[in-house]
N, CA and C atoms as an extended XYZ file, in Angstrom:
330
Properties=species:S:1:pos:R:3:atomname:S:1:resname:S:1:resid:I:1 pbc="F F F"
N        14.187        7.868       19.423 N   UNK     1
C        14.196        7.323       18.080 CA  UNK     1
C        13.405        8.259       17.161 C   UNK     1
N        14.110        8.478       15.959 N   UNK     2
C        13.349        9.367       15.029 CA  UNK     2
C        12.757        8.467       13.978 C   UNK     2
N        11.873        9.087       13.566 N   UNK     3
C        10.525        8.135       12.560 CA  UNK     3
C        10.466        8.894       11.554 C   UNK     3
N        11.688       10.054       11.194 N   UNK     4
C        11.910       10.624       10.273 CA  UNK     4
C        11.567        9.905        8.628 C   UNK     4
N        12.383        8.898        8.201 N   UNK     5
C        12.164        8.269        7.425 CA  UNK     5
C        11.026        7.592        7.007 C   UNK     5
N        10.221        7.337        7.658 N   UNK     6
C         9.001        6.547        8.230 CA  UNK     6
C         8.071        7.709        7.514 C   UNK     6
N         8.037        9.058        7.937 N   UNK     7
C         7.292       10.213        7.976 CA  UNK     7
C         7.460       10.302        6.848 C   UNK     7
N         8.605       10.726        6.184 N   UNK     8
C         8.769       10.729        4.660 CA  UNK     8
C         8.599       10.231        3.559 C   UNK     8
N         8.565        8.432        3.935 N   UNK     9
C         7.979        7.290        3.112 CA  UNK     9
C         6.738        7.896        2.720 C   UNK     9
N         5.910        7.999        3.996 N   UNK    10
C         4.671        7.965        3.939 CA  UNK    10
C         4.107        9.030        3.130 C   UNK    10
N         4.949       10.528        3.146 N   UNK    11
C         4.026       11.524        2.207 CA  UNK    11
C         4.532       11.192        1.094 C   UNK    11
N         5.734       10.592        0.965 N   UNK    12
C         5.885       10.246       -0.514 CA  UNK    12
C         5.250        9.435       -1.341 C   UNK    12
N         4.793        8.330       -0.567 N   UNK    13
C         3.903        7.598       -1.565 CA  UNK    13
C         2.291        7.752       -1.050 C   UNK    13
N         2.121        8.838       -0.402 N   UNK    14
C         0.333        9.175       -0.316 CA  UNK    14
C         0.383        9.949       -1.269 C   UNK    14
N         1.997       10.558       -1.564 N   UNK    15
C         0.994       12.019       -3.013 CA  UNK    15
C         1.409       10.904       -4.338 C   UNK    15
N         1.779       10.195       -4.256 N   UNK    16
C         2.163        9.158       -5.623 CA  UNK    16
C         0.396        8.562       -5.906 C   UNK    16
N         0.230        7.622       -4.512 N   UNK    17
C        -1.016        7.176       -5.002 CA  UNK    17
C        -2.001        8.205       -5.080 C   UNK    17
N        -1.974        9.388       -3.884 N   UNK    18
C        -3.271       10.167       -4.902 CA  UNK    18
C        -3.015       10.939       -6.491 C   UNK    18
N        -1.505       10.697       -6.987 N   UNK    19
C        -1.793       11.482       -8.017 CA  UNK    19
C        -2.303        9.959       -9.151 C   UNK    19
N        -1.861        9.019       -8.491 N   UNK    20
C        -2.207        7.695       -9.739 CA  UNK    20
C        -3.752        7.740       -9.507 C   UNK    20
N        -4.665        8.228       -8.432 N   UNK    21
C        -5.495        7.862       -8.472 CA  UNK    21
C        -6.542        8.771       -9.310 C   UNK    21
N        -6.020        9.548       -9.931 N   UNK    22
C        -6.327       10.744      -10.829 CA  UNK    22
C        -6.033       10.408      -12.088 C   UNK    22
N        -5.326        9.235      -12.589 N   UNK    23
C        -5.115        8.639      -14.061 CA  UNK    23
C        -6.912        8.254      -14.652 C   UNK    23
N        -6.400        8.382      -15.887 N   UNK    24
C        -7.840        7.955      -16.229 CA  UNK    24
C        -7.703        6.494      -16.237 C   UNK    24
N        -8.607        5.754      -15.726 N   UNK    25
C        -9.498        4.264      -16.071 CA  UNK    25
C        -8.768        3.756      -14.712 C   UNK    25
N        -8.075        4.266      -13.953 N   UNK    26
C        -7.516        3.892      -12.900 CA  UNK    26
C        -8.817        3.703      -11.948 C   UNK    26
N        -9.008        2.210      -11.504 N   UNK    27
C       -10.053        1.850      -10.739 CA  UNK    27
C       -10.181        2.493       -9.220 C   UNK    27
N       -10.890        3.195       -8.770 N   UNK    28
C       -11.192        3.306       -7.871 CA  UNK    28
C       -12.750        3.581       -7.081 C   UNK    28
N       -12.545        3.118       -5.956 N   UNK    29
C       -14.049        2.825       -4.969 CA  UNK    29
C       -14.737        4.017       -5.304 C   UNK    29
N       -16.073        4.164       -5.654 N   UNK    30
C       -17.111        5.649       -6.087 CA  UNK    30
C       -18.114        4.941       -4.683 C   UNK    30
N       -18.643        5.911       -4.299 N   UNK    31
C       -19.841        5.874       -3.190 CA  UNK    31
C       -21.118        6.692       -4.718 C   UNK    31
N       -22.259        5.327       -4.362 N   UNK    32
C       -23.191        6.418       -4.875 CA  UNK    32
C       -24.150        7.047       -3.892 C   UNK    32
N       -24.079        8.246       -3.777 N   UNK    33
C       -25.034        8.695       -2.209 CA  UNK    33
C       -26.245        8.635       -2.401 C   UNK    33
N       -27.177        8.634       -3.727 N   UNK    34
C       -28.317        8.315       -3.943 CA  UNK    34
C       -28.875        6.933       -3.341 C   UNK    34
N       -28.594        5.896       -4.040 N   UNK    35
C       -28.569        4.106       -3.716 CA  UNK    35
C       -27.733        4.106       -2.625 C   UNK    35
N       -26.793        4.539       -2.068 N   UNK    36
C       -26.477        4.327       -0.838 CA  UNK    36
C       -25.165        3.026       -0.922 C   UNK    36
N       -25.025        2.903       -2.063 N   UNK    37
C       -23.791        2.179       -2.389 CA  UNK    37
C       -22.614        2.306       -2.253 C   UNK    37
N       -21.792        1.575       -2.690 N   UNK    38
C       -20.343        1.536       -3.272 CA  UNK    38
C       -20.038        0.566       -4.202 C   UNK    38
N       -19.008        0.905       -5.180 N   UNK    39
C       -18.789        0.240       -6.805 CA  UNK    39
C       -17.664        0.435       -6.828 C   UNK    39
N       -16.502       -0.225       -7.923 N   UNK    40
C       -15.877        0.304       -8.106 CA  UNK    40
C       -15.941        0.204      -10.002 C   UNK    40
N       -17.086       -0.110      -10.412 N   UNK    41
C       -17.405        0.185      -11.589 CA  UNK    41
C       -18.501        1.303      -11.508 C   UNK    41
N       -19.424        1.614      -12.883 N   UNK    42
C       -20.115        2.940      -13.193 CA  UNK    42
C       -21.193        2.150      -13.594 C   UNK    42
N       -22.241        1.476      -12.197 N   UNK    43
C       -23.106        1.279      -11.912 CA  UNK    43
C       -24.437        1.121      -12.238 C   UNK    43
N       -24.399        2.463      -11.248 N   UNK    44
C       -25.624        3.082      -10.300 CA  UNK    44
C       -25.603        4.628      -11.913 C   UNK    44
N       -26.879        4.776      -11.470 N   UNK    45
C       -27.032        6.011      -11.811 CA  UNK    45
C       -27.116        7.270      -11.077 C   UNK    45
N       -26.673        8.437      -11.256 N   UNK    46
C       -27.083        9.451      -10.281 CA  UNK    46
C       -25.538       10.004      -10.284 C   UNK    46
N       -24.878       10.807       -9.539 N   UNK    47
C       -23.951       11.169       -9.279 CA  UNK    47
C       -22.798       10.355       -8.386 C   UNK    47
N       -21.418       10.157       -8.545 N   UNK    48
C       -20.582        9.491       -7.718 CA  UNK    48
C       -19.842       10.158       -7.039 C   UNK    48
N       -19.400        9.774       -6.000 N   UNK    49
C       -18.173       10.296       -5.120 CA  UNK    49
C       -16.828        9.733       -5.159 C   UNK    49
N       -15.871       10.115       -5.868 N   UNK    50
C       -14.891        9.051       -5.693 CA  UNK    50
C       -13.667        9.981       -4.868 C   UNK    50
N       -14.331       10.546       -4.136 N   UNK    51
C       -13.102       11.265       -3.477 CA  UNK    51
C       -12.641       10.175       -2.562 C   UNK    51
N       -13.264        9.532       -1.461 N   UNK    52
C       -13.689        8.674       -0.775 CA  UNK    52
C       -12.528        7.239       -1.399 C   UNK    52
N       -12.569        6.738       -2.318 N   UNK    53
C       -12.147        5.853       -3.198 CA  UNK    53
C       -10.580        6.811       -3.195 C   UNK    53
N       -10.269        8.174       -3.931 N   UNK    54
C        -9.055        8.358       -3.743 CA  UNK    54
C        -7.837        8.441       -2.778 C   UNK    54
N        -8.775        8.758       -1.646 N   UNK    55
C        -7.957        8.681       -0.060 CA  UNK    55
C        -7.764        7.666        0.219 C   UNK    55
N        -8.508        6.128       -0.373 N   UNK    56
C        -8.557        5.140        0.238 CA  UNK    56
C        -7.011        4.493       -0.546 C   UNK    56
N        -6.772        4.974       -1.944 N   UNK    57
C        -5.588        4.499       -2.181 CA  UNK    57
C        -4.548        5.301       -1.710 C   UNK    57
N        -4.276        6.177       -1.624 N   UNK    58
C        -3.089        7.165       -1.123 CA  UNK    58
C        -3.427        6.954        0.074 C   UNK    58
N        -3.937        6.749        0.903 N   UNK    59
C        -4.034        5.997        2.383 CA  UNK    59
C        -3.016        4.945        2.715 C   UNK    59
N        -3.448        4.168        1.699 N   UNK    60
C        -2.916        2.623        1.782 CA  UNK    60
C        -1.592        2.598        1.361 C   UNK    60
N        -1.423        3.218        0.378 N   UNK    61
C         0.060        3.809       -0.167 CA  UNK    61
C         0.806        3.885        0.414 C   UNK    61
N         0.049        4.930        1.398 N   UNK    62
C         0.896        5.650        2.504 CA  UNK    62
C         1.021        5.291        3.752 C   UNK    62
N         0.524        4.295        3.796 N   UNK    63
C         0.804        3.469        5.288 CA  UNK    63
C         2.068        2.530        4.761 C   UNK    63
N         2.020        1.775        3.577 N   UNK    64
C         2.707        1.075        2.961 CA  UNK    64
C         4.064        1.739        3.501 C   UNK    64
N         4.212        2.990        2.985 N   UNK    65
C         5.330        3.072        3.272 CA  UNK    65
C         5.732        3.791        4.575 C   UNK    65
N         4.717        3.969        5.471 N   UNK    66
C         5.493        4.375        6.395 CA  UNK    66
C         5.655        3.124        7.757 C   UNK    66
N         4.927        2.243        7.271 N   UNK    67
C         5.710        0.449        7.827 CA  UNK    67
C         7.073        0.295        7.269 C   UNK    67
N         7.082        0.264        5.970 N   UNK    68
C         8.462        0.490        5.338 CA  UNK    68
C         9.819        1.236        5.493 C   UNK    68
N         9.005        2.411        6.043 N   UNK    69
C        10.210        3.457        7.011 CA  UNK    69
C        10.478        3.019        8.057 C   UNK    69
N         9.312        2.603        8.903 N   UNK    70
C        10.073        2.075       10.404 CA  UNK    70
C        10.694        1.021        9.927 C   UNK    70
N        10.649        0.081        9.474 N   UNK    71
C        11.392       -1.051        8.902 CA  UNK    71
C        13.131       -0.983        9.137 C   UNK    71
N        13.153        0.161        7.687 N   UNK    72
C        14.061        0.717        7.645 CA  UNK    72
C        14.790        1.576        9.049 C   UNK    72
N        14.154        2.534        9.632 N   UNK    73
C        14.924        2.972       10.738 CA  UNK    73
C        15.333        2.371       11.676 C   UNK    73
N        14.839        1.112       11.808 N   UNK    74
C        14.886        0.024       12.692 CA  UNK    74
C        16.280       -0.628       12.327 C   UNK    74
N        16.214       -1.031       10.918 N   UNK    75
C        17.320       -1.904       10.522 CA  UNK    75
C        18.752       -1.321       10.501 C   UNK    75
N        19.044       -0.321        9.943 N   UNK    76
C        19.648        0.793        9.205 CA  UNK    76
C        20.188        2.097       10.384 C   UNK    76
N        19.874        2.219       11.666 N   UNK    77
C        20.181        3.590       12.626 CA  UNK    77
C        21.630        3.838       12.659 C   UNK    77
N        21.598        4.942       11.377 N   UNK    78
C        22.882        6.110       11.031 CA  UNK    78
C        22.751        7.423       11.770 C   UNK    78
N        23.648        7.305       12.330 N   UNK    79
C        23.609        9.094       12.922 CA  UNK    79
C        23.927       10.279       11.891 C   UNK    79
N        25.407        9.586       10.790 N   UNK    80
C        25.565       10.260       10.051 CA  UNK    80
C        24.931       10.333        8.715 C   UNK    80
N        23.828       10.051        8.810 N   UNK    81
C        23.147        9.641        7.059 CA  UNK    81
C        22.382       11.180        6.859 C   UNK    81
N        22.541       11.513        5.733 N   UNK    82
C        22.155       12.629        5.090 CA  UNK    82
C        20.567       12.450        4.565 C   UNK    82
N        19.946       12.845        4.969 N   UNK    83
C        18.671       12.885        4.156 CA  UNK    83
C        17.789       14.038        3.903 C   UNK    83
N        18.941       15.107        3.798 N   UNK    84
C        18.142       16.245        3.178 CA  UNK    84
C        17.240       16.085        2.174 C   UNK    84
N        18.286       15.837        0.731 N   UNK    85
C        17.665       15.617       -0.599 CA  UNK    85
C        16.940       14.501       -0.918 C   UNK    85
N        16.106       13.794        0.146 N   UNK    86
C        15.115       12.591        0.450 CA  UNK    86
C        13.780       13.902        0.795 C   UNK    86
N        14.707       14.492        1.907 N   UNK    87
C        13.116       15.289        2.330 CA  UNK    87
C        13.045       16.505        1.551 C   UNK    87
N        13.567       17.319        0.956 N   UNK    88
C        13.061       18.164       -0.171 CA  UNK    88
C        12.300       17.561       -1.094 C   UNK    88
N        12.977       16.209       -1.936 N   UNK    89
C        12.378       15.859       -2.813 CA  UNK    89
C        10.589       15.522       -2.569 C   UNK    89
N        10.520       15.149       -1.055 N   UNK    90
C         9.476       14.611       -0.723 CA  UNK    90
C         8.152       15.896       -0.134 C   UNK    90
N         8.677       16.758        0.426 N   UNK    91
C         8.612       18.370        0.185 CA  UNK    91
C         7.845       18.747       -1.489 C   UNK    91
N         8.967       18.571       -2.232 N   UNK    92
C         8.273       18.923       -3.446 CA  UNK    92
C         7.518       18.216       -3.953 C   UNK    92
N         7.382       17.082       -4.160 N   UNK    93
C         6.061       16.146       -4.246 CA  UNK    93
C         4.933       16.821       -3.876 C   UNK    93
N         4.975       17.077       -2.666 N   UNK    94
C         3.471       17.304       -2.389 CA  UNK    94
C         2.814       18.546       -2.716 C   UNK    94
N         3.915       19.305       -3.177 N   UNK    95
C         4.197       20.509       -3.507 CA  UNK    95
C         3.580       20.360       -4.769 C   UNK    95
N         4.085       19.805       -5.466 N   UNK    96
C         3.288       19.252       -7.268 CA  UNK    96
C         1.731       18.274       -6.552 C   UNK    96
N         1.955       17.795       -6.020 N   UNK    97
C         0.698       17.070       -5.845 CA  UNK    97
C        -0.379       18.193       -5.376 C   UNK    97
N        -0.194       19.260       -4.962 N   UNK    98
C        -1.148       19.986       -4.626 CA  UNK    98
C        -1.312       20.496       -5.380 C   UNK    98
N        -0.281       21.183       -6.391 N   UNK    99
C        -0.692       21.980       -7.667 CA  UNK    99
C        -1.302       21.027       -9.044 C   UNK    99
N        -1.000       20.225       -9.172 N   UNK   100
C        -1.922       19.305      -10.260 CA  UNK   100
C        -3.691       19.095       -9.665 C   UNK   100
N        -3.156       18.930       -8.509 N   UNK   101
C        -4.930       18.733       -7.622 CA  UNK   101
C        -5.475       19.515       -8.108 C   UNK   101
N        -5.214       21.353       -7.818 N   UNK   102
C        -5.783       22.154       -8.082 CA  UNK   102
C        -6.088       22.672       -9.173 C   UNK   102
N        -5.315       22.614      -10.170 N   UNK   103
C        -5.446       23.294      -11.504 CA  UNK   103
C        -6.449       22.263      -12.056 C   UNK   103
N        -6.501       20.816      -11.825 N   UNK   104
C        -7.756       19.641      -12.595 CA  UNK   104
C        -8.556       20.118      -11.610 C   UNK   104
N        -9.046       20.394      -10.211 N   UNK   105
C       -10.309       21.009      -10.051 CA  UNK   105
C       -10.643       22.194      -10.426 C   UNK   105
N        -9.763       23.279      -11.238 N   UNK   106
C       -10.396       24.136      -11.510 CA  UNK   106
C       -11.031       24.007      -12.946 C   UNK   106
N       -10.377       23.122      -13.520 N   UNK   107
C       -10.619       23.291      -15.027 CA  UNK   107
C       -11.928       22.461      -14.991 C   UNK   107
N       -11.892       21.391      -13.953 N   UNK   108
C       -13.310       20.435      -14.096 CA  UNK   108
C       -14.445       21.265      -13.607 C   UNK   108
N       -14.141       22.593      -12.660 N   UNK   109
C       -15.195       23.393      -12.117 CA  UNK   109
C       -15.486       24.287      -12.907 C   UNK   109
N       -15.066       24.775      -13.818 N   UNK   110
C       -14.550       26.621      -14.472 CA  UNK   110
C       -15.219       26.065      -15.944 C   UNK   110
């Protein structure tokens, strides 16, 4: 059995939620490492981590859908189903999701 679909769900909506989790005012979990906390408001004083908070939604995202894929491969087993232009598209996603990552950490670093 292939989990093809399953696999694909899943990077597709881990680079969706980490790129939503990069919107501004979009809530997500901050660790403060000073106080030794977690918020998902602007607290604490001192510096935050919300990297921690961003994996945790593109995590969840991305499990979401790769329950959703087996679902599907389960229900649905085509021998002849095409899903190239499922996995390019999903290919290029992450493809943009890595390049938006990078160019907002450089500009927030530079």
């Amino acid at each position: 059995m292939s989990n093809r679909r399953a696999a694909t769900l899943f990077m597709l909506l881990f680079c969706i939620g980490y790129l939503c989790a990069f919107a501004p005012g979009f809530p997500v979990l901050k660790y403060y490492p000073v106080a030794h906390t977690w918020s998902l408001r602007e607290t604490h004083e001192g510096p935050a981590m919300k990297w921690f908070g961003k994996l945790l939604v593109a995590g969840v995202l991305g499990m979401v859908g790769a329950l959703v894929g087996l679902v599907i491969e389960k229900r649905y087993r085509s021998k002849d189903d095409p899903r190239a232009l499922v996995d390019y598209l999903a290919w290029a996603l992450v493809f943009a999701t890595l390049v938006v990552t990078a160019v907002r950490e450089l500009v927030l670093w530079l």
